[in-house]
N, C-alpha and C positions, 0 to 999 in steps of 0.2 A: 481227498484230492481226486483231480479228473485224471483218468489218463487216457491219452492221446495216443491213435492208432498214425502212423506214418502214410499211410493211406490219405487223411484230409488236408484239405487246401486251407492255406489262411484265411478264407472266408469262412471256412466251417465251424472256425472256433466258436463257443458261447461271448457275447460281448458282455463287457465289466459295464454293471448299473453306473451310471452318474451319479453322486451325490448332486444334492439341491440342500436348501435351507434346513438347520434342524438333523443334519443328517451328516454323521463322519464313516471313515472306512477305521476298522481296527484290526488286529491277531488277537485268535484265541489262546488266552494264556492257561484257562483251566476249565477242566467239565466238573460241573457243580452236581448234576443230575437232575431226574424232573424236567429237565428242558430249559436249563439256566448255564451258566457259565461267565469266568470272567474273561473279559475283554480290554487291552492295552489299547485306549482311540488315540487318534493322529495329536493330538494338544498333550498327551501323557497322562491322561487321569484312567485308573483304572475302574472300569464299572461292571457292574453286575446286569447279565442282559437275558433276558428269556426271548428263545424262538420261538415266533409267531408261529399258530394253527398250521397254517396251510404248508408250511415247512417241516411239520415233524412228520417221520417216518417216511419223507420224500426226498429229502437232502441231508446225507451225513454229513456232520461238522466236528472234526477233530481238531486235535491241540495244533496251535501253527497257521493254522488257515485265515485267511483274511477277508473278512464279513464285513458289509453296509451295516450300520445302526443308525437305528431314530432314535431320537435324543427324546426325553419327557419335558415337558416345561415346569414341570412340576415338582420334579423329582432329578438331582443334579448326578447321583449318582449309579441311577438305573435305566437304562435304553432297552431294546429290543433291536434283534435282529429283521432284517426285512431281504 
């Protein structure tokens, strides 16, 4: 989680990604390791989601937290984090 100095304006905050097509907000229900974890998405299904490259070692994600995922079209019950 971020924390927040009392010092910034509510412009300062980070903005929440949009979802688009293909794409739900979930909580992280468990860290898998490796860079995987399960994820409880907005419909109820729970999937298994590995974070993408450019997010590892730059964004900690603990249990709780509430991530964007792209959905597979391929694969119903595995996404990635984005």
């Amino acid at each position: 989680m971020v924390q927040y100095s009392p010092h910034y304006k509510a412009y300062d905050y980070p903005e929440l990604s949009r979802r688009i097509t293909e794409q739900e907000y979930g909580k992280v229900t468990q860290l898998l390791g490796n860079c995987h974890c399960v994820v409880l998405s907005d419909d109820g299904v729970e999937r298994q989601c590995a974070i993408r490259g450019n997010m590892r070692k730059r964004v900690w994600i603990a249990n709780g937290d509430f991530v964007l995922i792209s959905l597979r079209s391929f694969q119903d019950y595995k996404a990635d984090i984005i």
